[in-house]
Backbone as CSV, one residue per row, in Angstrom:
resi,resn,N_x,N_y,N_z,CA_x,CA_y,CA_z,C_x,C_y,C_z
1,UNK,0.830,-1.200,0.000,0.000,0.000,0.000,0.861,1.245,0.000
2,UNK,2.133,1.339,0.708,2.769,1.969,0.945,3.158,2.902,-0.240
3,UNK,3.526,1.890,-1.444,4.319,1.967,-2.906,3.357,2.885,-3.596
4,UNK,2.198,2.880,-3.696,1.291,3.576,-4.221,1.484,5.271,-3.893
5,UNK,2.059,5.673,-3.058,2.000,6.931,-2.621,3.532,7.593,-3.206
6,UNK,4.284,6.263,-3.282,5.505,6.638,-3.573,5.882,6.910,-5.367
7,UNK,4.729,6.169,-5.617,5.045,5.698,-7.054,4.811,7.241,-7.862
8,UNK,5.291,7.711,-8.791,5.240,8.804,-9.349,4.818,8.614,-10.617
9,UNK,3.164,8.302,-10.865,2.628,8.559,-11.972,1.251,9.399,-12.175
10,UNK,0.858,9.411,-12.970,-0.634,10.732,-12.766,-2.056,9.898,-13.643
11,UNK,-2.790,10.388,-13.299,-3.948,9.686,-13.872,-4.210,10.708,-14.791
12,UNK,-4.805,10.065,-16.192,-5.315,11.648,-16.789,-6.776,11.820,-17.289
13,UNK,-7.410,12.613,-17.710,-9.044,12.418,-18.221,-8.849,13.001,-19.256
14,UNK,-9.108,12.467,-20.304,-9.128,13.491,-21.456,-10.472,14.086,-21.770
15,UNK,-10.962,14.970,-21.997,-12.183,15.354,-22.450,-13.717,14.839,-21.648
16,UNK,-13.196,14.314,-20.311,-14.002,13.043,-19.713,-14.323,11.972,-19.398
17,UNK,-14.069,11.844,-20.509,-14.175,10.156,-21.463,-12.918,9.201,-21.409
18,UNK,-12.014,9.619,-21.492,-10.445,9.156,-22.234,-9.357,9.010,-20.770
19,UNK,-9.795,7.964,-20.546,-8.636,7.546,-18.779,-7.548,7.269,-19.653
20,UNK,-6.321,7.690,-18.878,-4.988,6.690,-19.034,-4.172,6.829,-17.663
21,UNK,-3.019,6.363,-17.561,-1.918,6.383,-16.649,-0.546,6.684,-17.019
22,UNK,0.021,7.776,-16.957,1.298,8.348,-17.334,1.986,7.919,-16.308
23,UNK,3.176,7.272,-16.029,4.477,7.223,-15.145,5.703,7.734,-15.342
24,UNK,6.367,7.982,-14.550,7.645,8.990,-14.491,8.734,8.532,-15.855
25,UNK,8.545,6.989,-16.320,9.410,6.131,-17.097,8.727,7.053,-18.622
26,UNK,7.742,6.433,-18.564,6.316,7.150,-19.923,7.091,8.434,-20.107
27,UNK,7.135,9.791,-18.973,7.430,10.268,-19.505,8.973,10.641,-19.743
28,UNK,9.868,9.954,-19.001,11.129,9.869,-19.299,11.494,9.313,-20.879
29,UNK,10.708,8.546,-21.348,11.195,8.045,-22.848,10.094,9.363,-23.942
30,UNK,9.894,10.363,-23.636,9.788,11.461,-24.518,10.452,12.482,-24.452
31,UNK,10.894,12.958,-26.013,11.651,13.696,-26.530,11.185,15.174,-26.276
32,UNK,11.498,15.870,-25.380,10.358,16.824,-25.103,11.288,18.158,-25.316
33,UNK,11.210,18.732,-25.990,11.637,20.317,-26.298,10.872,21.831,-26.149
34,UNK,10.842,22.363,-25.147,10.077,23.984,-24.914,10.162,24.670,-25.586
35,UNK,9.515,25.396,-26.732,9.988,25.981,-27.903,9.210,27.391,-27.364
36,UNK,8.724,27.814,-25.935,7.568,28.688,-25.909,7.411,28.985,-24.629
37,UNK,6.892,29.918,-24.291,6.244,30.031,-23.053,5.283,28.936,-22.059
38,UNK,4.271,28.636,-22.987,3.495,27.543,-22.687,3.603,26.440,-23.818
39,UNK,4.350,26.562,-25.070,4.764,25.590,-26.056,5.916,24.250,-25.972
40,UNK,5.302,23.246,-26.413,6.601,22.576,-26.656,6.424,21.913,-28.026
41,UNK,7.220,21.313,-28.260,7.830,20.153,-28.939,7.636,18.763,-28.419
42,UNK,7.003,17.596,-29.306,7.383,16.252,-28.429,7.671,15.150,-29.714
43,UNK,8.296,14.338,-29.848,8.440,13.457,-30.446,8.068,11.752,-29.434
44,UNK,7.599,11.033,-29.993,6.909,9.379,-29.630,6.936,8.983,-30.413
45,UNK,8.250,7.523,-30.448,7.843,6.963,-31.770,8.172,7.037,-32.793
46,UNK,8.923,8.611,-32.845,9.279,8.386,-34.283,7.836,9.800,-34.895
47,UNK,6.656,9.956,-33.721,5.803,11.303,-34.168,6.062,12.421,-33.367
48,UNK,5.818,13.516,-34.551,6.184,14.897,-33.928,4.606,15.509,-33.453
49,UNK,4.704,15.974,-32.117,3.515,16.934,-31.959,3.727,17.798,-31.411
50,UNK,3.060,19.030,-31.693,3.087,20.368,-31.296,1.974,20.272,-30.060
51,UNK,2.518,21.168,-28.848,1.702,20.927,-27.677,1.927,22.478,-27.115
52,UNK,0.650,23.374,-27.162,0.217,24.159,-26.223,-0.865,23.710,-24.957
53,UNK,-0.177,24.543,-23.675,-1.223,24.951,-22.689,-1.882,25.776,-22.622
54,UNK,-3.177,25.815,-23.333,-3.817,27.565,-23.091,-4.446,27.730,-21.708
55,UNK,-4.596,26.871,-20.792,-5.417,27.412,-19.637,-5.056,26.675,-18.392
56,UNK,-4.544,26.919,-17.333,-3.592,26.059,-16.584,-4.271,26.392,-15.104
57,UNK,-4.989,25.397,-14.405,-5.662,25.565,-12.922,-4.596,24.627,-12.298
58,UNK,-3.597,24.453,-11.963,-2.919,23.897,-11.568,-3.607,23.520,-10.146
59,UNK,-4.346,24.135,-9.297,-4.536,23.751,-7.907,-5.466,22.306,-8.272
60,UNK,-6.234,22.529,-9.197,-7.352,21.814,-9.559,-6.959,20.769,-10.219
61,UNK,-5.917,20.846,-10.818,-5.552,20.233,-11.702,-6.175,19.722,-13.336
62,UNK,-6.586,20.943,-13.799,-7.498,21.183,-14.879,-6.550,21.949,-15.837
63,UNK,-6.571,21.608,-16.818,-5.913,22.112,-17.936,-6.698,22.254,-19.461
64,UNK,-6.360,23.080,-20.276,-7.023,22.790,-21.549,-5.719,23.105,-22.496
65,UNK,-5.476,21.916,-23.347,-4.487,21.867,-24.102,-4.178,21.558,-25.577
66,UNK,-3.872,21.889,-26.391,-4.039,22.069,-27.788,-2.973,21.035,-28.511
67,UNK,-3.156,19.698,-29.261,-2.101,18.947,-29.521,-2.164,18.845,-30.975
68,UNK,-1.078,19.543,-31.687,-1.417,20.016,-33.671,-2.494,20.592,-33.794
69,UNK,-3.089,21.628,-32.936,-4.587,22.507,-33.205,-5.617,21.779,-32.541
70,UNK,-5.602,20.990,-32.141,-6.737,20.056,-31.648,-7.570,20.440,-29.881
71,UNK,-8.262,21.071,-29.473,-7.878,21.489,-28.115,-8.655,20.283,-27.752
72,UNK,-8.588,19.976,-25.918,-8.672,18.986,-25.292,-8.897,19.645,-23.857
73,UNK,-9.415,19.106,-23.438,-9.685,19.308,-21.685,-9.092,18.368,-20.909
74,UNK,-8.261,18.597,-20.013,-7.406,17.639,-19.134,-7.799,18.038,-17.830
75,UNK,-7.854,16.335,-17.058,-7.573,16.597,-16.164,-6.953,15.676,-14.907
76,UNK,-5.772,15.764,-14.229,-4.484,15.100,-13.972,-4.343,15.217,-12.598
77,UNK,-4.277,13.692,-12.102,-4.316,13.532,-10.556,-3.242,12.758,-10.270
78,UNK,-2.669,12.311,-9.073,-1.675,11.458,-8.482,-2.642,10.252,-8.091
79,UNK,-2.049,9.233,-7.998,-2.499,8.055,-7.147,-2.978,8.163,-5.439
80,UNK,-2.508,9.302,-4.762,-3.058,9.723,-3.936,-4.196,10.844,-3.878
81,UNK,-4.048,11.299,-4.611,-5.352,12.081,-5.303,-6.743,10.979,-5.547
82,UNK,-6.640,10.250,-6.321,-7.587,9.197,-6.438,-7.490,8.464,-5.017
83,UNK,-7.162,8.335,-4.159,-7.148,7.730,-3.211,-7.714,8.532,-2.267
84,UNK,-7.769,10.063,-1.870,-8.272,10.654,-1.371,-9.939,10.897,-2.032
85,UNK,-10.024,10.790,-3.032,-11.466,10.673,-4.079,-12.709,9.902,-3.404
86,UNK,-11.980,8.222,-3.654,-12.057,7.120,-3.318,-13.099,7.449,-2.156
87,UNK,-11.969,7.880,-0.875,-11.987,7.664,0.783,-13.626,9.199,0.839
88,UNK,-13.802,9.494,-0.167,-14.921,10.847,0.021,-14.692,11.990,0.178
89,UNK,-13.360,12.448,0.386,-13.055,13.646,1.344,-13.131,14.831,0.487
90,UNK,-12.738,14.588,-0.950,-12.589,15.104,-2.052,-14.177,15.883,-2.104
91,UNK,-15.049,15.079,-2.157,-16.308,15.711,-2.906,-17.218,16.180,-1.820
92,UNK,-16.593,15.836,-0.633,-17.556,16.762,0.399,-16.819,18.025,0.358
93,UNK,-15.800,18.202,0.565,-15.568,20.022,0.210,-16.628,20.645,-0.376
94,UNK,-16.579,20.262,-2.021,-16.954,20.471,-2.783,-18.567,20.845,-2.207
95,UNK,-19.415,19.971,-1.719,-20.564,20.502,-1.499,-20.988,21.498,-0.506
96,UNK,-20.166,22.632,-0.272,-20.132,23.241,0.695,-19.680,24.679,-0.129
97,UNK,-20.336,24.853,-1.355,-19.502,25.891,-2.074,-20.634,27.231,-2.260
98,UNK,-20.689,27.998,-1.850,-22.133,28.939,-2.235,-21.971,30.210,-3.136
99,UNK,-21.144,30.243,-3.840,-20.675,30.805,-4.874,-19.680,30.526,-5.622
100,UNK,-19.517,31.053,-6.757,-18.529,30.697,-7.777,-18.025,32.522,-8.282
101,UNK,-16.665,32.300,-8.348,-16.057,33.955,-8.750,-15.358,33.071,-9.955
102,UNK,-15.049,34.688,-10.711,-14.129,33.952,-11.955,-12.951,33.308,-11.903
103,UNK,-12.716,32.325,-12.482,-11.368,31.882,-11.938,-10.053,32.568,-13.074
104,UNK,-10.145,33.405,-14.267,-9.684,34.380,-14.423,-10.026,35.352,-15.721
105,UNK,-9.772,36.481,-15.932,-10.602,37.379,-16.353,-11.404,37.279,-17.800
106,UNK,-12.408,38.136,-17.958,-13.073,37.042,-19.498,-14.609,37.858,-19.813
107,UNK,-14.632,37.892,-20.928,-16.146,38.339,-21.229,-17.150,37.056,-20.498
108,UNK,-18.336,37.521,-20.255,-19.452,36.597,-20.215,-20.058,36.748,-21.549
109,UNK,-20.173,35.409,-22.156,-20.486,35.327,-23.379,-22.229,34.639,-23.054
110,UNK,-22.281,34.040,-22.236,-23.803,33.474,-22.234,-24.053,33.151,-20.949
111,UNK,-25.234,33.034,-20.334,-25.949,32.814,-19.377,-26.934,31.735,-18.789
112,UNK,-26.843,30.741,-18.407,-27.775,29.895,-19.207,-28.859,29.571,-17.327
113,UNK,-28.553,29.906,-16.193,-29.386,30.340,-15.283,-30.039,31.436,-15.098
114,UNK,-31.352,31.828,-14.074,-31.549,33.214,-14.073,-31.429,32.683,-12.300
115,UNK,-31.935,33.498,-11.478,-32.254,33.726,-9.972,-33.505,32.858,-9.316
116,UNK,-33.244,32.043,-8.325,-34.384,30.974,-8.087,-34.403,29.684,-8.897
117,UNK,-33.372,29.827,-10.064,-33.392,28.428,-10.598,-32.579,27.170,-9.809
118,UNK,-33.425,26.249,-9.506,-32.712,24.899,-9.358,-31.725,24.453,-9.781
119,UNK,-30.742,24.278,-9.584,-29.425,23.256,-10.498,-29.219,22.343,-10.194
120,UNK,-28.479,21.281,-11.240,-27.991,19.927,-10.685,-26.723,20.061,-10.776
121,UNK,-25.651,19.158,-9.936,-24.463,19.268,-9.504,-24.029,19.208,-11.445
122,UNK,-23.145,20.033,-11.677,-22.014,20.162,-13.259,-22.787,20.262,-14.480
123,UNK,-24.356,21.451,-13.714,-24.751,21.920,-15.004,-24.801,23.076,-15.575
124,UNK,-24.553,23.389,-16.629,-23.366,24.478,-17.306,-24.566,26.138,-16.417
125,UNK,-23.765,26.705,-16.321,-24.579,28.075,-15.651,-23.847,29.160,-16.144
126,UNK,-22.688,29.224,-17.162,-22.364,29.864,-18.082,-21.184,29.718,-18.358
127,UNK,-20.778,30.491,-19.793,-19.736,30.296,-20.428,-18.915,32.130,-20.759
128,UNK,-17.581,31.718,-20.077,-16.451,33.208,-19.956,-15.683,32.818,-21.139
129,UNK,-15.757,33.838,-21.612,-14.293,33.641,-22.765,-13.470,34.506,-21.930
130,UNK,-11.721,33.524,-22.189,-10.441,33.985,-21.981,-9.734,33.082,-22.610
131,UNK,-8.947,34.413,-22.281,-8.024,33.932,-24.031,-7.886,33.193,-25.043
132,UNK,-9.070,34.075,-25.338,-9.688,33.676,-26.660,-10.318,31.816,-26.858
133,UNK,-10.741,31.452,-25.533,-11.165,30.205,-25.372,-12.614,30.134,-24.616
134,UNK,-13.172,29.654,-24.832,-14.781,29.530,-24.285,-14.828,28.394,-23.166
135,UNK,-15.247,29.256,-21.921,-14.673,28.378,-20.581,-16.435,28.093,-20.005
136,UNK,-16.821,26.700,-20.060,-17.884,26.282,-19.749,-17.917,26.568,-18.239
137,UNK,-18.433,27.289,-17.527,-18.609,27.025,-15.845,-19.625,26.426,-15.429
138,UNK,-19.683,25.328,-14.391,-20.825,24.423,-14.595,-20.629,24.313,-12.683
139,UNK,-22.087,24.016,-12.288,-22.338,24.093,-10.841,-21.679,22.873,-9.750
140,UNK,-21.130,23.486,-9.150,-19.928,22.216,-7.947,-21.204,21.599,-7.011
141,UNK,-22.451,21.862,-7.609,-23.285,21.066,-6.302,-24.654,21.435,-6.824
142,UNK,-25.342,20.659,-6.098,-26.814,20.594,-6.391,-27.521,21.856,-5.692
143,UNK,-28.173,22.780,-6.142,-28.953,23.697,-5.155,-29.781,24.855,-6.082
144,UNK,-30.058,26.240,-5.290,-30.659,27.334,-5.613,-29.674,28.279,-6.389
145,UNK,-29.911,28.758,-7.313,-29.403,29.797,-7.734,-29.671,31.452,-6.401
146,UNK,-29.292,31.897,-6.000,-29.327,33.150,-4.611,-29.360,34.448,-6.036
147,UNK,-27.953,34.404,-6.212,-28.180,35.711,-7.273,-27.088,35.217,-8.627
148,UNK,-27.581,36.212,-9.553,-26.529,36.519,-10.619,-26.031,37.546,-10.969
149,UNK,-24.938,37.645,-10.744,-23.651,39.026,-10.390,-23.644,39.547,-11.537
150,UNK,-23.410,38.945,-12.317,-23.031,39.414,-13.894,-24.225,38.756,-15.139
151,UNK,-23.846,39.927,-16.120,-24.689,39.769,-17.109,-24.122,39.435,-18.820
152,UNK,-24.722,38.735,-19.864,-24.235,38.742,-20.855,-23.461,39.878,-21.362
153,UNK,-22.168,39.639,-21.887,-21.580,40.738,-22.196,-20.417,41.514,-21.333
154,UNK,-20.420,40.963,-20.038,-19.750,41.853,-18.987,-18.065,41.124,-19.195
155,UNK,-17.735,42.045,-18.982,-15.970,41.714,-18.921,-16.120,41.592,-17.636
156,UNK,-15.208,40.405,-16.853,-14.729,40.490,-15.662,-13.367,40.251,-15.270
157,UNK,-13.386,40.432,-13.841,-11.886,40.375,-13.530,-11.859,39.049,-12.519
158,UNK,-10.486,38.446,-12.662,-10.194,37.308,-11.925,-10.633,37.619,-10.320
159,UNK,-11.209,36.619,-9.876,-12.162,35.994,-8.413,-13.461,37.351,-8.314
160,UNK,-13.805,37.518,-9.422,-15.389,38.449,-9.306,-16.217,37.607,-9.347
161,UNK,-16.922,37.898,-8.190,-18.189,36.899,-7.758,-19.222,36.982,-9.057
162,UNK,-19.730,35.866,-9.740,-20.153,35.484,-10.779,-21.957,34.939,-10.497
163,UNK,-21.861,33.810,-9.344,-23.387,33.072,-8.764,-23.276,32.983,-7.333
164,UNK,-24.078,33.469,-6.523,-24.013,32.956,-5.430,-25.231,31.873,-5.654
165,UNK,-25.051,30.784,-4.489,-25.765,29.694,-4.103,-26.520,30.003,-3.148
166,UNK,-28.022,29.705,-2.778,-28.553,29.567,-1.443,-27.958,28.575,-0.389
């Protein structure tokens, strides 16, 4: 049990759908070159791919990443991460959340709650563009909509309160 905590590999989600398991070896046998700020270079195999990060929550471990133009939604845990999941501890936080602020700055492009509406836990309650990417925000829990801060159209700034929850 011990080895599991020690072991240095990451779980990943691609788009939701798409599990795998990266280990420290996995990524030791790629050819990996930084050509960028958030750019690299990778060769596998014998294939070349071009790899941007456009959107990086590192606490969360949420990423959205672009591989030859292709974007993708990631998202990348440790074996103790899933183990803390597992044990519950993870998703009771989570239901204890009564608002949502931006997590960083962005037009509101759409709205898709009003005030008094019901939600179910990760259903979309609107979409921020930043940089130049369309960021679905979707509800961490089941409940009341309390208020809505912002309106179609509004530019905001990173942690501006967006929904409060009842």
């Amino acid at each position: 049990m011990g080895t599991v905590f020690m072991e240095k590999s990451h779980m990943i989600k691609v788009d939701g759908d798409f599990d795998f398991q990266l280990s420290e070896e996995d990524i030791s046998e790629l050819d990996i070159l930084k050509t960028g700020n958030n750019t690299y270079h990778i060769l596998k195999n014998g294939a070349a791919f071009k790899i941007e990060i456009t959107v990086s929550d590192y606490p969360n471990g949420l990423y959205s990443v672009k591989v030859n133009g292709s974007e993708y939604q990631t998202s990348i845990g440790t074996p103790l991460d899933e183990l803390i999941k597992k044990m519950g501890f993870a998703s009771n936080g989570s239901k204890n959340i009564n608002s949502i602020s931006a997590p960083m700055p962005g037009l509101i492009l759409s709205i898709s709650v009003e005030e008094g509406q019901e939600v179910e836990e990760d259903q979309q309650l609107l979409v921020l563009e930043a940089m130049k990417m369309e960021n679905i925000i979707t509800s961490p829990r089941k409940g009341v909509v309390k208020k809505v801060a912002v309106k179609q159209g509004d530019a905001v700034d990173k942690q501006q309160l967006l929904i409060e929850f009842q």
